[in-house]
C-alpha positions as CSV (number, residue, x, y, z in Angstrom):
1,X,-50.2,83.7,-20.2
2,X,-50.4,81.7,-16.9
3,X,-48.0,82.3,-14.2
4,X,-45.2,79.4,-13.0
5,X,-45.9,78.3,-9.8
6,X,-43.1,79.8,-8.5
7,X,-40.2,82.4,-9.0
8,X,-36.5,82.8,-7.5
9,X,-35.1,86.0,-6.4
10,X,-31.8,86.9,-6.5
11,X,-31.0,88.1,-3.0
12,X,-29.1,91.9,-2.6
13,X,-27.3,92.9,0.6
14,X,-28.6,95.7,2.1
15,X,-26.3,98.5,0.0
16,X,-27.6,97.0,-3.3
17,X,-24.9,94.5,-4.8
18,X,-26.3,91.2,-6.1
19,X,-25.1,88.6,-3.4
20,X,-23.5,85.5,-3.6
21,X,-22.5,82.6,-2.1
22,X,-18.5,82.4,-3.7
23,X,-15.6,84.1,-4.0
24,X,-16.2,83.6,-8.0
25,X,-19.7,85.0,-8.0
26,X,-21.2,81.6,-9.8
27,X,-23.7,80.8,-6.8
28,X,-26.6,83.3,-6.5
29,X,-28.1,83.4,-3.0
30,X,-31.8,83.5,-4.1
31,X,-35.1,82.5,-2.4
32,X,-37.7,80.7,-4.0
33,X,-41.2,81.7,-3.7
34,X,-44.7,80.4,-4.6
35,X,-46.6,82.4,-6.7
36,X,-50.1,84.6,-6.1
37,X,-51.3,82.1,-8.7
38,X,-50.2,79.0,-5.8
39,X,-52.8,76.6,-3.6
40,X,-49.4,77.9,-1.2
41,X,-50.4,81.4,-1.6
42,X,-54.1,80.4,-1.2
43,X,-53.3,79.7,1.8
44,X,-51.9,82.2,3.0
45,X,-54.9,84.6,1.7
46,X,-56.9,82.4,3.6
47,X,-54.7,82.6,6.8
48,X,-54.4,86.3,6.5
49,X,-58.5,86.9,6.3
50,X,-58.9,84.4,9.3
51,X,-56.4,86.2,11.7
52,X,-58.8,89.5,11.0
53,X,-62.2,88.1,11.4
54,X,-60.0,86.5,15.0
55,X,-59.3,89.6,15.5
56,X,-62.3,91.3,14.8
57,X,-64.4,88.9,17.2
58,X,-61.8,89.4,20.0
59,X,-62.2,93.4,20.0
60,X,-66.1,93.4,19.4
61,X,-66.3,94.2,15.9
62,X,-63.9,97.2,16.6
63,X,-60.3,97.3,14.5
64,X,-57.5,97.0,17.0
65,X,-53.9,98.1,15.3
66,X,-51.4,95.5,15.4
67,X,-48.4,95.8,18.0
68,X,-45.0,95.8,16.4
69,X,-44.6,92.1,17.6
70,X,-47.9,91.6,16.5
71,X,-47.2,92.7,12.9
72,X,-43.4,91.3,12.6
73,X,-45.0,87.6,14.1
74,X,-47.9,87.9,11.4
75,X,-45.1,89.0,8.7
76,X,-42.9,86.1,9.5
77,X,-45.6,83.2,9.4
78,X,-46.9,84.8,6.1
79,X,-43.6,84.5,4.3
80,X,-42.4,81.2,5.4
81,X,-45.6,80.1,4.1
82,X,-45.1,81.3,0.6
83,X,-41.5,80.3,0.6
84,X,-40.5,77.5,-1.1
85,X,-36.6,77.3,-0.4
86,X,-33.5,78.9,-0.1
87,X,-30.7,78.2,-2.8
88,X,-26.7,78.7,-1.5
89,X,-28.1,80.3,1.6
90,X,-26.9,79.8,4.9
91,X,-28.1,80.6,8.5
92,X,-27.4,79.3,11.8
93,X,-26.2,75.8,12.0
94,X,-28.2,72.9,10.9
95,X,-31.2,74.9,10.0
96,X,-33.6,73.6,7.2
97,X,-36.9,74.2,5.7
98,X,-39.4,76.3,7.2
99,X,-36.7,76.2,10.6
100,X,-34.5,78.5,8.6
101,X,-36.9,80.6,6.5
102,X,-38.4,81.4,10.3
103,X,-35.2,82.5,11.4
104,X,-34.1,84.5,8.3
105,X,-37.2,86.4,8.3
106,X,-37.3,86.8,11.8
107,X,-34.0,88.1,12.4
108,X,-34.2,92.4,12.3
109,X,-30.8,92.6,10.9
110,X,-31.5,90.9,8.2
111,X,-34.9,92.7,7.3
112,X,-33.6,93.9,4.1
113,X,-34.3,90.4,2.8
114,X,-38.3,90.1,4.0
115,X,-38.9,93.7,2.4
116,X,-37.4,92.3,-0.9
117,X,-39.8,89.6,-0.7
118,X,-42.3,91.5,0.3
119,X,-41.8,93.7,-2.9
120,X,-41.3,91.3,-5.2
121,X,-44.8,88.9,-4.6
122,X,-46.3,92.3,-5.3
123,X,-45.4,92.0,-9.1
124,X,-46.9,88.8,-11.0
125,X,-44.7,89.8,-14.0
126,X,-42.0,88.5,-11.9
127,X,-43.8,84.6,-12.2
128,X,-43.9,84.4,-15.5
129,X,-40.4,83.1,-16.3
130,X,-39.1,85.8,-18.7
């Protein structure tokens, strides 16, 4: 009943259609990601409930809302840190690891890939390998 430790998805383009990375439709662009059930997604818990007590200390105990660069900074850092890789995915030249998972997820044309993400850590039934 355990969750893996982690799950790929299978990147769509912003219209919908599956996307991949040849002509013959044999390489699936997907993005692996750690699992709510990770030390990697511990982390991040823990990262997230830090930057609000930082917060809260900095504005006297008062919430503050987030700017818009504020939240998309915050957004970015959170999702490199759950991702584990990219698979037939390119960006940029020379860009590896956590280099390229920062600019994917930071780049606002492409923000139809950090909402699938987004959406798809929300669902554990999508760690448990079936």
């Amino acid at each position: 009943m355990a969750v893996a430790e982690t799950a790929a998805i299978h990147l769509k383009g912003p219209t919908g259609e599956l996307l991949f990375a040849d002509a013959e439709r044999t390489k699936p662009i997907r993005i692996v990601i750690f699992s709510p059930g990770s030390a990697a997604f511990d982390a991040l818990e823990s990262r997230q409930s830090a930057r609000q007590v930082q917060r809260l200390k900095a504005n006297d105990g008062e919430m503050a809302p987030l700017t818009a660069e504020e939240r998309r900074r915050d957004t970015v850092e959170d999702l490199v840190t759950i991702t584990s890789g990219f698979e037939n995915f390119e960006y940029g030249t020379g860009l590896q690891g956590a280099a390229l998972f920062k600019a994917v997820y930071s780049d606002p044309k492409l923000g139809f890939i950090h909402k699938q993400v987004t959406k798809f850590i929300g669902d554990w039934g999508n760690f448990t390998g079936k």
